[in-house]
C-alpha positions, -999 to +999 in steps of 0.1 A: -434+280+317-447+277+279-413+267+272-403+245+294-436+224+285-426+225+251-392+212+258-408+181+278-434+177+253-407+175+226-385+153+248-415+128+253-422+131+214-391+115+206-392+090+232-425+080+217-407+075+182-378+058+196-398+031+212-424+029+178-391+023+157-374-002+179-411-022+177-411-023+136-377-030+135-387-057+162-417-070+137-399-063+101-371-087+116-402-113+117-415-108+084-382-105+064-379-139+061-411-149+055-410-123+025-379-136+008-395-174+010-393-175-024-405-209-038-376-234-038-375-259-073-376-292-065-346-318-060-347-345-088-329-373-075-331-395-105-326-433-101-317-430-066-356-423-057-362-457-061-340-469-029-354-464+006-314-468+014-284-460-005-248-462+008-212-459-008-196-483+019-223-507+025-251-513+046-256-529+082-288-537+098-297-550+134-328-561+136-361-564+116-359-530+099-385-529+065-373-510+034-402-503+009-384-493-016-349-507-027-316-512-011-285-504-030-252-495-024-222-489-045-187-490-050-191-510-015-212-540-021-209-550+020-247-563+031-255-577+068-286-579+080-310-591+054-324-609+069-339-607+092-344-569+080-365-568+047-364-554+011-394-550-007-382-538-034-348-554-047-309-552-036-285-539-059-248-546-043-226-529-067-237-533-101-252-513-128-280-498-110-264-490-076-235-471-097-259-448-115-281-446-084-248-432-070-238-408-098-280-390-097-270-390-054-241-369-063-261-346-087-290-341-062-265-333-036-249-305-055-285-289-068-292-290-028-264-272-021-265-247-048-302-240-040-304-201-030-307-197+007-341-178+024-338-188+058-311-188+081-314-210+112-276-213+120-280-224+157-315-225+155-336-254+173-359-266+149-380-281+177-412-265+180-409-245+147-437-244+120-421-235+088-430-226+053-416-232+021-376-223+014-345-232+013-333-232+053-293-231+059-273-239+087-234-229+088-228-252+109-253-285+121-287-286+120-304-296+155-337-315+162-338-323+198-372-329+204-394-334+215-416-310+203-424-314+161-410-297+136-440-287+120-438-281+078-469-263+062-476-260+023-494-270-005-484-306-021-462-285-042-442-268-014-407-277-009-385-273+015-346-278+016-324-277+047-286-274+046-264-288+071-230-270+071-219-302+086-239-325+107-277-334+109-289-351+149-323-354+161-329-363+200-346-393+211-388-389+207-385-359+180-403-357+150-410-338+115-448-331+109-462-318+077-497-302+074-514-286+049-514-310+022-470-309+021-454-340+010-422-360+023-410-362-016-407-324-017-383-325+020-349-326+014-316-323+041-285-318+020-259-327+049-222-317+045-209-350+070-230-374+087-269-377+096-279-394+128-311-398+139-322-404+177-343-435+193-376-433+178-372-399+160-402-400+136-384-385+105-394-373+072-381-363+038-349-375+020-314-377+035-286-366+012-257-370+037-214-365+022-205-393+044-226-415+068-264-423+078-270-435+112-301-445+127-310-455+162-332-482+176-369-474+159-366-443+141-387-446+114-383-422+080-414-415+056-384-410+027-351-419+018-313-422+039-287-419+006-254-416+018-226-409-009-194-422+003-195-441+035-221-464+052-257-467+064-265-484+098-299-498+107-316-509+134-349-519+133-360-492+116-392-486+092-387-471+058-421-460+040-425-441+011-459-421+007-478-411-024-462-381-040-489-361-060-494-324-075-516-305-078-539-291-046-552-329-035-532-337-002-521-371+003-543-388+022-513-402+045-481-391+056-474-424+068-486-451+048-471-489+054-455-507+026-479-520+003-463-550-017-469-571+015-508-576+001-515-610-009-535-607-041-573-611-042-600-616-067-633-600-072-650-625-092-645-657-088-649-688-114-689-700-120-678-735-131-663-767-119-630-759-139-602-749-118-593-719-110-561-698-117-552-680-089-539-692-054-573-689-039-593-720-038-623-719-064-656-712-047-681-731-072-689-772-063-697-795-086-737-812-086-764-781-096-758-754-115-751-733-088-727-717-074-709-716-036-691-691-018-665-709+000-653-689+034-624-673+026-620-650+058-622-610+046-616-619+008-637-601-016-659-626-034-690-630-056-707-610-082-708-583-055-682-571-034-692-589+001-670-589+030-674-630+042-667-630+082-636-657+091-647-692+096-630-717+120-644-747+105-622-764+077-633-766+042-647-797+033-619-816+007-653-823-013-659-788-028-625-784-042-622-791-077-595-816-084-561-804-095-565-765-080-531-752-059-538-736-027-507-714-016-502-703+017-495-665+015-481-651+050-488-620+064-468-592+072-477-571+100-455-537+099-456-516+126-465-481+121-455-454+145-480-422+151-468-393+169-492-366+181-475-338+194-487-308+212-467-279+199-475-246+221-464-212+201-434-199+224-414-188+195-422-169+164-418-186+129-383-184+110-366-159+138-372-182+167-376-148+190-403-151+220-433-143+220-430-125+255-399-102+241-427-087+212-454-081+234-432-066+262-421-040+232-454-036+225-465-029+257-435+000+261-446+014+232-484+019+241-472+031+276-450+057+261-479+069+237-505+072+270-473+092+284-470+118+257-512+122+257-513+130+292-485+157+286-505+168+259-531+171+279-514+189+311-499+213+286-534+225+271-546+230+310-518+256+317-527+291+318-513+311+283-497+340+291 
């Protein structure tokens, strides 16, 4: 009888370690990854970081898509579009600066590619993921369908660099979140063919695409699209490009509008009758010595910053010094998509495996531990002979 307990005992002993090694080799497959994060060095993309859009076979736009930055392209120097689509910083159609713009494209591309690799996601879906730092490689494309974010945490000097073995698609509605102080300047998607992003795909970090950039009706990128040796196609699409800082300050916006649209203001205007020198009419009168503040809706005015409510009535031509210029300077509304996403935890970070296949192990392993106690237990009770 003694032996035939011991036999079971030793039997359920083993099952007991089977089950505790198939549940760390379960949870060392999670952390691996997350171990060999090693921090990634950043992408220098030289001249080319000044375009919002850079393309080797032109560019076409439909619509009223806004570029902050510039818009180059080169050997190509095909342009539709603009306008109605808007540059706020300047075009360069095959000339000196698109050339070399191209030539620092091809160098970033290559450091992208030659980065070391710490992640694989090869048929991964990025949707729903919340990633640190590293270098993330796909053999084949990379897949964003949406619509749940792509969530990137860090520091403001994480970075993070994703390689496309050949295409990069997002789905209509998807989007790239960072949090945690992580910047779109330290993002980069090194793509061996083409990039397309989906209808209203709110997108971040810089686009280094082989061939082509495509991008649906109002996707918006907080970034760059730089494509080396075909086109770029618009369509109404927002380019912004947010503050890119070190250090541990976050930016204070992921998202932030272009902000050369800003007429100019003054905070002081002139105290005598002579006129002034900026496009704002002066704000003294003539007669006593002193001075006015002419309404001039939220402009900052006066010795001390005031904010002077709008005024419908028209100023008087009397209390305009003769011989000042009053420019009209329009205004540019740009529209600024948010996107708050709900992202429920169903998969666990750079494996993608459930949740529910972890804790099911883990529940087979407790089971099997309560097992070998009660043997235990039973065994101890028997009568020694």
């Amino acid at each position: 009888m003694r032996g035939a307990t011991s036999h079971i005992s030793r039997r359920a002993s083993a099952s007991v370690a089977l089950m505790a090694l198939l549940s760390a080799t379960v949870f060392a497959g999670i952390m691996v990854e997350g171990a060999n994060a090693a921090t990634p060095t950043t992408i220098n993309l030289g001249t080319a970081a000044a375009a919002s859009v850079l393309a080797g076979a032109g560019v076409t736009n439909t619509g009223s898509s806004i570029l902050n930055l510039d818009l180059d392209t080169s050997p190509t120097p095909a342009i539709t579009g603009f306008p109605p689509g808007q540059v706020y910083g300047t075009i360069h159609a095959a000339d000196a600066v698109a050339l070399q713009a191209q030539s620092d494209l091809t160098t970033a591309y290559n450091a992208a590619k030659a980065a070391p690799t710490t992640g694989n996601v090869t048929g991964v879906d990025l949707s729903g993921l919340t990633l640190s730092q590293g270098v993330y490689t796909a053999s084949s494309g990379l897949s964003l369908p949406g619509p749940l974010a792509l969530t990137l945490n860090g520091g403001p000097d994480s970075v993070f660099i994703f390689k496309a073995g050949s295409t990069l698609i997002t789905g209509s509605n998807s989007s790239v979140m960072l949090t945690g102080g992580a910047q779109a300047c330290n993002v980069f998607w090194q793509v061996t063919s083409s990039a397309t992003l989906g209808t209203n795909t709110a997108f971040v970090g810089n686009i280094l695409a082989l061939t082509s950039i495509s991008l649906n009706t109002g996707a918006t990128v907080d970034g760059r699209a730089l494509a080396r040796n075909a086109s770029v196609t618009l369509q109404d699409n927002v380019f912004t490009n947010s503050p890119c800082s070190t250090g541990t300050t976050p930016p204070t916006s992921t998202t932030t509008p272009p902000t050369t649209a800003t007429p100019p203001t003054t905070a002081t205007p002139p105290t005598t009758s002579t006129p002034p020198t900026t496009s704002t009419p002066p704000t003294t009168t003539k007669g006593p010595p002193t001075t006015t503040k002419a309404p001039v809706g939220a402009t900052t005015v006066g010795l001390t910053t005031t904010t002077i409510p709008t005024v419908t009535t028209p100023l008087p031509v009397s209390s305009i010094a003769l011989g000042s210029t009053i420019t009209k300077v329009p205004a540019v509304i740009t529209k600024i998509p948010v996107t708050i996403t709900k992202v429920p935890l169903t998969k666990l970070p750079f494996t993608g495996m459930p949740i529910r296949l972890v804790l099911e192990v883990a529940f087979l392993t407790i089971l099997a531990g309560m097992l070998l106690l009660l043997i235990n237990y039973r065994y101890r009770r028997l009568p020694r002979t």
